[in-house]
TIRO-755690 format. One line per 2 residues: number of its first residue (from 1); their letters; for each residue x, y, z of C-alpha. Coordinates in Angstrom, 3 decimals, always signed. Layout:
<sites>
NUM) a) X/Y/Z | ...;
</sites>
This chain:
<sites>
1) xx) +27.973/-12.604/+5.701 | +26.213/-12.438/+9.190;
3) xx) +24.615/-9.730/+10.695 | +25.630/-9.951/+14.930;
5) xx) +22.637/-8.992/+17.145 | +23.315/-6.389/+19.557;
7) xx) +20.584/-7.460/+22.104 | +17.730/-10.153/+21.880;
9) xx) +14.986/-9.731/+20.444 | +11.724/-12.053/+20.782;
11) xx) +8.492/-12.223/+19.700 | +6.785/-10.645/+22.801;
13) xx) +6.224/-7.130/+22.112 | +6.559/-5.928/+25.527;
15) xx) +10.474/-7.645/+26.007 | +11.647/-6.532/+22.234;
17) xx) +12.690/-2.991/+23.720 | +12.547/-0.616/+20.830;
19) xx) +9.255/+0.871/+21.489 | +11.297/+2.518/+24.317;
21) xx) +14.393/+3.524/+21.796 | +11.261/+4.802/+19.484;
23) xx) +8.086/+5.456/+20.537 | +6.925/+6.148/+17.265;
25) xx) +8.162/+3.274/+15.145 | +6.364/+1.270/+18.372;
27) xx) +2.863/+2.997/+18.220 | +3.272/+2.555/+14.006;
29) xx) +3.498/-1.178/+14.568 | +1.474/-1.693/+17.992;
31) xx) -1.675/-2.404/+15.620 | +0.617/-5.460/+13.834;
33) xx) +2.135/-6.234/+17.127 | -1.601/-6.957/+18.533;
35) xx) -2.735/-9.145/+15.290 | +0.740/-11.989/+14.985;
37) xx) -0.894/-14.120/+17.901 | -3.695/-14.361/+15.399;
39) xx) -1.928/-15.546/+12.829 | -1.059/-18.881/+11.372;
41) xx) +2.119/-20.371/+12.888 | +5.044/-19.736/+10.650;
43) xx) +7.086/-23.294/+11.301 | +10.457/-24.825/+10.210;
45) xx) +10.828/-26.895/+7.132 | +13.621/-29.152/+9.448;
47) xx) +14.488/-30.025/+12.282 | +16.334/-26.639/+13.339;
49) xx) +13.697/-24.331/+14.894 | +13.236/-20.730/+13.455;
51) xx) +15.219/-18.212/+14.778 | +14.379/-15.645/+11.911;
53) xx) +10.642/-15.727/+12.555 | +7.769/-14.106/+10.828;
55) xx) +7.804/-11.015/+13.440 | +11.279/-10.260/+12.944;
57) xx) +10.487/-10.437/+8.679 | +7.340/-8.249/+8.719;
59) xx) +9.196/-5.555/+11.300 | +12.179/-5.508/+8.962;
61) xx) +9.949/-5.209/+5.720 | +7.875/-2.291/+7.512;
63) xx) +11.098/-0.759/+8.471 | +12.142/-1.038/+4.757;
65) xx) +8.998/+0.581/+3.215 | +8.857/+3.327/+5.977;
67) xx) +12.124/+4.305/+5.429 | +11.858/+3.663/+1.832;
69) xx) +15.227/+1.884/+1.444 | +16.497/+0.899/-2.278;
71) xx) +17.540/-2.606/-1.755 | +18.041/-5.200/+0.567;
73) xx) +21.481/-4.667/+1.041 | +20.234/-1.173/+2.330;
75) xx) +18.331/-2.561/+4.861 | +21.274/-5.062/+5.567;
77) xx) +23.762/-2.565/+6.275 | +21.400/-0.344/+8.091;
79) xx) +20.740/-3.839/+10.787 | +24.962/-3.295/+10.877;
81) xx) +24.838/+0.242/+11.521 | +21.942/+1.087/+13.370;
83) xx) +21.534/-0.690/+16.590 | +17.716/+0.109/+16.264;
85) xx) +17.024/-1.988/+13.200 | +19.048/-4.352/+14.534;
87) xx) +16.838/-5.197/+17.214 | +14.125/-4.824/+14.542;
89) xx) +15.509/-7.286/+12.037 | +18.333/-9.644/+13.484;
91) xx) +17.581/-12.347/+16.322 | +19.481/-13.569/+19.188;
93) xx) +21.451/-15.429/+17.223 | +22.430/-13.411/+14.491;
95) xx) +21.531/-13.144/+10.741 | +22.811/-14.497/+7.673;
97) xx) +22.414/-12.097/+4.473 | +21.559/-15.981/+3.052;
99) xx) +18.654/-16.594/+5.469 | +17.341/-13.258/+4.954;
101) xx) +16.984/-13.546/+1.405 | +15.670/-17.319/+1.758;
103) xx) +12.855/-16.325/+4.011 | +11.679/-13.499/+1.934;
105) xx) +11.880/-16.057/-1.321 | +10.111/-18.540/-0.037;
107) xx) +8.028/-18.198/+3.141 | +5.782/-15.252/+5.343;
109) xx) +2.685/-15.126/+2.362 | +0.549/-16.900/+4.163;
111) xx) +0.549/-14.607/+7.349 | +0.562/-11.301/+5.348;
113) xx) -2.511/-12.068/+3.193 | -3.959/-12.755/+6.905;
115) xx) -2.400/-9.878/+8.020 | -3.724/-7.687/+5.014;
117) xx) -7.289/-8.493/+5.726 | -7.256/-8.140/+9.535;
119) xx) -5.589/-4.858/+9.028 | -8.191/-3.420/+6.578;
121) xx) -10.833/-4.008/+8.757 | -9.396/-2.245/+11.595;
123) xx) -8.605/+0.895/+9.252 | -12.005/+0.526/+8.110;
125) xx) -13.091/+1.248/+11.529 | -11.090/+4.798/+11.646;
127) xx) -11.787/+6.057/+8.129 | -15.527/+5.724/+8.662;
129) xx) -17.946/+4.490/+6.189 | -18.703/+6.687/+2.998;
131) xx) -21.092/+6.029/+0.653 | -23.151/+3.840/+3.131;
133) xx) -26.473/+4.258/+0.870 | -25.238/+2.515/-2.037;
135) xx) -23.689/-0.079/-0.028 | -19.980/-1.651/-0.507;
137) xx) -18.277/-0.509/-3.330 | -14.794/-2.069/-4.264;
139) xx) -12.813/-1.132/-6.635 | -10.574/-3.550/-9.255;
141) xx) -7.765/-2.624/-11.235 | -4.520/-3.691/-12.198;
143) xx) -1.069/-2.160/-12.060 | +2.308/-3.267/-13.819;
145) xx) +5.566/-3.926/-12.395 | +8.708/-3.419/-14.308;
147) xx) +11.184/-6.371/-13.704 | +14.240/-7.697/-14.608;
149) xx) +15.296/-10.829/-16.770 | +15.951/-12.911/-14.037;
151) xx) +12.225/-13.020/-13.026 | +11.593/-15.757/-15.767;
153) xx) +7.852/-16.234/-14.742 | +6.978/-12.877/-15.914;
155) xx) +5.832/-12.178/-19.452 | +7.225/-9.749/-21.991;
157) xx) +4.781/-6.639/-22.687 | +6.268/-4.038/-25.728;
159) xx) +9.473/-5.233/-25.281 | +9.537/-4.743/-21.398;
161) xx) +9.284/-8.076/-19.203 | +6.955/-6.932/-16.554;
163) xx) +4.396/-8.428/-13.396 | +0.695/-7.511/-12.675;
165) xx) -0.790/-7.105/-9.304 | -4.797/-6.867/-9.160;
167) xx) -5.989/-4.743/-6.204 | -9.379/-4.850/-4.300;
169) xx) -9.751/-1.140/-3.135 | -12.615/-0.319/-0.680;
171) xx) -14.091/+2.846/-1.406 | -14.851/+2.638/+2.140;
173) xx) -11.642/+5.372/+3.056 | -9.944/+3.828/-0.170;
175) xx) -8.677/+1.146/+2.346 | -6.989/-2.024/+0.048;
177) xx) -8.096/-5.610/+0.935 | -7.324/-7.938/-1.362;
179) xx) -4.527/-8.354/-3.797 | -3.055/-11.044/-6.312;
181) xx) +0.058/-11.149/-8.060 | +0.324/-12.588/-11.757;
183) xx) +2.436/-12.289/-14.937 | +2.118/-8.775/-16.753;
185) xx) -0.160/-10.597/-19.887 | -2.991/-12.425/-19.511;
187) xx) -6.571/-11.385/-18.933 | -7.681/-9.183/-15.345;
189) xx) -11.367/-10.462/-15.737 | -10.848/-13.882/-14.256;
191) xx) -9.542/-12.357/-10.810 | -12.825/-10.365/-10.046;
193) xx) -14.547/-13.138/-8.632 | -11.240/-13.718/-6.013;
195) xx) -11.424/-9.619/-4.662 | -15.396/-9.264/-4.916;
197) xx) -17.586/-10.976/-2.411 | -21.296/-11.387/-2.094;
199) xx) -23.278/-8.587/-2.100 | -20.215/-5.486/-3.093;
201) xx) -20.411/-4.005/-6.267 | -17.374/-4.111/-8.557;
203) xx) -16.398/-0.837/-10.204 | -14.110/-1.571/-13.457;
205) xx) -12.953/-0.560/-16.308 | -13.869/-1.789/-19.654;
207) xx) -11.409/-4.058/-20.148 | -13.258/-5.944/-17.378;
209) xx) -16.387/-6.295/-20.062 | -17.202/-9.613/-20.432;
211) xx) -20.889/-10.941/-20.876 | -20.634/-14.546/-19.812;
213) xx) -18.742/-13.142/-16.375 | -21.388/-10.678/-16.114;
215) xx) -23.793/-13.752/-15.860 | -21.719/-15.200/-13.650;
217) xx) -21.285/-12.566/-11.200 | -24.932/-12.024/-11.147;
219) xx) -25.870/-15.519/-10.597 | -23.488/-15.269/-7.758;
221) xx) -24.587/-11.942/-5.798 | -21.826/-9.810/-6.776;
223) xx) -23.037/-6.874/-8.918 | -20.760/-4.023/-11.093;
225) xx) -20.909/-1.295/-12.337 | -18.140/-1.424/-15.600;
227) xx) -17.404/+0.494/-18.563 | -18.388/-0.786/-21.753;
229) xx) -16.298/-0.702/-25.276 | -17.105/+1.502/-28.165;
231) xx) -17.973/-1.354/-30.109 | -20.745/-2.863/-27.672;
233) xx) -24.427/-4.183/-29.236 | -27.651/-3.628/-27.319;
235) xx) -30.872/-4.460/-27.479 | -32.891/-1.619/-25.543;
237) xx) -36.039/-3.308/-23.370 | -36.913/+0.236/-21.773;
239) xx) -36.208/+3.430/-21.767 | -35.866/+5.222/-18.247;
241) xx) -35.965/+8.486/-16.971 | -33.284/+10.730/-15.942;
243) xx) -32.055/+14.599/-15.631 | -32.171/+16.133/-19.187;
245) xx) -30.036/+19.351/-18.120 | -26.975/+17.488/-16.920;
247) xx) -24.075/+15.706/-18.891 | -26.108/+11.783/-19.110;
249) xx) -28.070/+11.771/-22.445 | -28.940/+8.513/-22.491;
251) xx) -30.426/+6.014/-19.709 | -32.726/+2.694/-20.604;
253) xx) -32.709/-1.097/-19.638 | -31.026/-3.520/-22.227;
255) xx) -29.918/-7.060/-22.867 | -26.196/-6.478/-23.791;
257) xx) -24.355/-8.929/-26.834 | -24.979/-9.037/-30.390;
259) xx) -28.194/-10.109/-31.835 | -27.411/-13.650/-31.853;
261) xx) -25.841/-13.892/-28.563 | -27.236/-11.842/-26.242;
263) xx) -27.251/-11.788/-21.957 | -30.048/-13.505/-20.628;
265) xx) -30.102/-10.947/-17.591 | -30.838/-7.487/-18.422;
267) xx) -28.640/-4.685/-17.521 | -29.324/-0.607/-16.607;
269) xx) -26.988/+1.359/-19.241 | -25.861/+5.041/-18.860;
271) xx) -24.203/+7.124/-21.238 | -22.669/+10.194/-20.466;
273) xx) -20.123/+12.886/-21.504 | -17.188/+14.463/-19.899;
275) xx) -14.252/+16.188/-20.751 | -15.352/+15.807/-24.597;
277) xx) -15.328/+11.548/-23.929 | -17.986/+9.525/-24.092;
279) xx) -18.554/+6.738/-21.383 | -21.080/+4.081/-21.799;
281) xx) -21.638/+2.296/-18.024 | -23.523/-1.041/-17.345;
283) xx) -24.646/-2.019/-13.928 | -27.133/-4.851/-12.926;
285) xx) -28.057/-2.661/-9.667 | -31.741/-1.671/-10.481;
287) xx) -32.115/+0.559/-7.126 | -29.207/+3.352/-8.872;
289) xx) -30.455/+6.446/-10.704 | -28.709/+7.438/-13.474;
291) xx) -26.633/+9.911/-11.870 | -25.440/+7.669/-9.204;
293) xx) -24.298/+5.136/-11.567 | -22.119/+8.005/-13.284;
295) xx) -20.908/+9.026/-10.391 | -19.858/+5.719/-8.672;
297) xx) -17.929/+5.106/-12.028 | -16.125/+8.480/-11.135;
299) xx) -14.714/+7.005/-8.247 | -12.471/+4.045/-9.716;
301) xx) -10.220/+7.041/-10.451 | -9.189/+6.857/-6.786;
303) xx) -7.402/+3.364/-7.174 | -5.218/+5.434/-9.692;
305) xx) -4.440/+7.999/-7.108 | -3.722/+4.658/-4.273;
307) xx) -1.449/+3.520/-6.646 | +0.607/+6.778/-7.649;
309) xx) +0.850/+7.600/-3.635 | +1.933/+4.190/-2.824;
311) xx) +4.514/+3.086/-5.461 | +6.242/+6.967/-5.142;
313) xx) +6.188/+7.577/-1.357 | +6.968/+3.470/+0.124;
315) xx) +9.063/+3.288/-2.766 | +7.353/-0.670/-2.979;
317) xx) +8.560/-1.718/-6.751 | +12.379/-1.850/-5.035;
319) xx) +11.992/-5.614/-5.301 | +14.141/-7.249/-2.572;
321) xx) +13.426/-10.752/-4.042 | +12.996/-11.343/-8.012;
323) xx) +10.869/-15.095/-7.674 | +6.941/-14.888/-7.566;
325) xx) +6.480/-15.506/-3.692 | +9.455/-12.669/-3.025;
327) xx) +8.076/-10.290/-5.235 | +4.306/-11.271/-3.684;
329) xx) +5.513/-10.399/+0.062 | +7.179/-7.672/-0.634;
331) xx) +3.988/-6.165/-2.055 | +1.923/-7.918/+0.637;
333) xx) +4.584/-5.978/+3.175 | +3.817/-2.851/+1.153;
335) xx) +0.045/-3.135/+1.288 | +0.386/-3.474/+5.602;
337) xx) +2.434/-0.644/+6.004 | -0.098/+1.621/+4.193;
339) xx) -2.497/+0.421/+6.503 | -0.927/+0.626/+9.300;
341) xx) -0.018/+4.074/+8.107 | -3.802/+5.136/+7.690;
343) xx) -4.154/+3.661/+11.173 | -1.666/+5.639/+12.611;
345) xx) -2.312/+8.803/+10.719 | -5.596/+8.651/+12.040;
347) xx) -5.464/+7.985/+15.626 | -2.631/+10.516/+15.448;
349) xx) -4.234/+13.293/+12.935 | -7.239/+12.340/+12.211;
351) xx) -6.600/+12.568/+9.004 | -5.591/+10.042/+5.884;
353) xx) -2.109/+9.484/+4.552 | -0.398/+12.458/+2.795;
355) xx) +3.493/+12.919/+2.346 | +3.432/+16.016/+4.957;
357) xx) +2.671/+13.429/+7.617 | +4.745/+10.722/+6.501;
359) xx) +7.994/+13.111/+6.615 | +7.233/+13.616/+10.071;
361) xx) +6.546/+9.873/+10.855 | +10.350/+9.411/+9.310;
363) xx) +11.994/+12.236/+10.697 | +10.352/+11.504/+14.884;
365) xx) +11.667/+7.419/+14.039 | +15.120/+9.389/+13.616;
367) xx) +15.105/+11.728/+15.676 | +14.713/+8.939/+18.892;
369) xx) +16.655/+6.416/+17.591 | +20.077/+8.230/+16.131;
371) xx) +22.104/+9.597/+19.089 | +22.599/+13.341/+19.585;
373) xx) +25.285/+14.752/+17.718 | +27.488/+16.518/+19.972;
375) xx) +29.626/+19.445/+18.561 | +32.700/+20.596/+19.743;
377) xx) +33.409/+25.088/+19.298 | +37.435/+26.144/+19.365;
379) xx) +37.535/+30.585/+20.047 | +40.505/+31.751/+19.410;
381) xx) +41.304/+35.012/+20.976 | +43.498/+37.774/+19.161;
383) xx) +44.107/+40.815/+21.115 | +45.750/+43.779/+18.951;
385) xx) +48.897/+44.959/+20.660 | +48.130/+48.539/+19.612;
387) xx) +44.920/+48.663/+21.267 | +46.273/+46.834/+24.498;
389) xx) +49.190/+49.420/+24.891 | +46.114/+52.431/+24.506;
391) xx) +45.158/+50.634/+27.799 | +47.679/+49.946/+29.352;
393) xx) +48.507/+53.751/+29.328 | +44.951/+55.161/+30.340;
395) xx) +45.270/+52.966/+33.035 | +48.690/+53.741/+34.033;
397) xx) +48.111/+57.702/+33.829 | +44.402/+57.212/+35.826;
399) xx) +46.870/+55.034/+38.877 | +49.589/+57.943/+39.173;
401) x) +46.751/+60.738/+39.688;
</sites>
């Protein structure tokens, strides 16, 4: 099957022509639009030059997580249908449902993770900075993606074959920056190293503990602050002070590991109690107080909240392709539209995503781009006989006097 274009579309934003059929969709992707000179050239793997190039990929894929479509083939027949997201998605010279699927299987990565990091740093710049005292704070989790048989380089997990992608999420107006994609088993402490740089602090959970990383990661500049298991030795060097009337009841320096293979760096452990749990927290950041390292633990819960808004309202676990680089832009595509989203929201409302404002972001996008429905009202007169022959008698008695 191939998709016709209705009108060509080209790279250049100011000849593609849909920012005038939708001023809204336009100022949405004006902050993309500004960035895909930046990027890496996208080139052909023959001799045929591209004709379904990265703009027109990334513009369809935004389109598809905006409007939260189901499948491809949704956002196939819409390109049919809808003259707009034709112009969005098909090129001059058409588009073949095979070269669609092709290009989302196997190339565009490399200019979305290019795209995802340019893009956080601009949002960065509207959110504002919070929690500038205790400098960068990034937090690193993993979420699982349900998927089908067919996606034989994911693992099985209780019975379910599933995916894994590991998120970097600035604190910094929860704003995501890095991500990678791997099989749903396998250990999450190997990726910290990949979405923590020099000098941020790492806020995990504990099934991020491991000693010999922690080394590493000091060694290295990157510090953490990480839940510890139940079962976790210490040795205590020092005990330090902290606020006896509050939920901490326990704060001192130690050299984590059992007796016979203990750190060689020491660490600052808290231990705390909330909601009737108990939560033992290691940092190597000497310059926190107890009751900041509590409370920056507090905050991984927000990655949790990032990843319940995003998977329910840009619908992005709708897999269009099932291989590990399809599955990897999609959620690459996913990850820009957010941010252009918090861009938008922001220079718009000044405010950060919520569903209120995405409704209205779908409905305007509609509301310029379908044409007016025009309705057509039949009135049928009846006119009672006895009532017109009343009438017709006052009148005739009121003309012969």
């Amino acid at each position: 099957m191939s998709i016709l274009s209705c009108s060509p579309l080209s790279p250049g934003v100011e000849e593609n022509g849909f920012e005038k059929e939708s001023p809204t969709f336009s100022a949405l992707l004006s902050p993309l639009e500004a960035q895909l000179s930046h990027l890496t050239p996208l080139e052909s793997r023959s001799n045929k030059p591209l004709t379904y190039t990265f703009a027109h990929q990334i513009r369809g894929l935004v389109y598809y997580h905006t409007e939260t479509c189901t499948s491809a083939q949704d956002l196939l027949f819409a390109a049919q249908c809808d003259a707009f997201v034709n112009r969005l998605l098909v090129p001059k010279s058409g588009l073949g449902e095979s070269t669609f699927y092709e290009a989302n299987a196997t190339r565009g990565s490399t200019q979305m993770i290019e795209l995802v990091d340019r893009l956080s740093k601009k949002a960065s710049k509207f959110v504002g900075i919070s929690y500038a005292e205790w400098g960068r704070l990034v937090v690193i989790d993993g979420s699982l993606i349900a998927a089908c048989l067919s996606m034989t380089w994911a693992d099985y997990r209780k019975n379910v074959r599933k995916a894994k992608m590991h998120l970097g999420l600035d604190l910094q107006g929860s704003i995501p920056r890095k991500m990678i994609l791997t099989s749903g088993t396998g250990a999450e402490r190997p990726f910290v190293s990949h979405l923590l740089a020099q000098g941020e602090t790492g806020v995990l959970d504990r099934g991020y503990q491991d000693h010999q990383r922690f080394e590493l990661w000091i060694e290295a500049g990157k510090h953490f602050v990480v839940r510890l298991k139940k079962n976790t030795q210490w040795e205590v060097l020092e005990d330090l002070p902290f606020e006896k009337d509050s939920a901490i009841f326990f704060f001192a320096k130690v050299l984590l590991g059992h007796p016979l293979h203990k750190m060689s760096h020491p660490l600052f452990l808290v231990g705390f109690k909330s909601r009737g749990k108990t939560y033992w927290i290691a940092t190597d950041r000497a310059d926190l107080t107890a009751e900041q390292i509590a409370f920056i633990y507090s905050l991984r819960w927000q990655i949790e909240t990032f990843f319940a808004w995003w998977k329910k309202h840009l619908q992005v676990y709708h897999l269009i392709s099932r291989n590990h680089h399809g599955v990897l832009v999609q959620l690459l595509s996913g990850l820009i539209t957010y941010l252009l989203l918090v861009i938008y929201f922001h220079q718009r409302y000044g405010k950060r995503p919520c569903v209120t404002y995405l409704r209205q972001l779908r409905w305007d996008i509609r509301h310029e781009t379908q044409p007016p429905i025009l309705v057509h009202l039949s009135f049928v007169i009846k006119i009672d006989t006895s009532l017109s022959r009343l009438i017709f008698l006052w009148l005739l008695r009121h003309a012969i006097f």
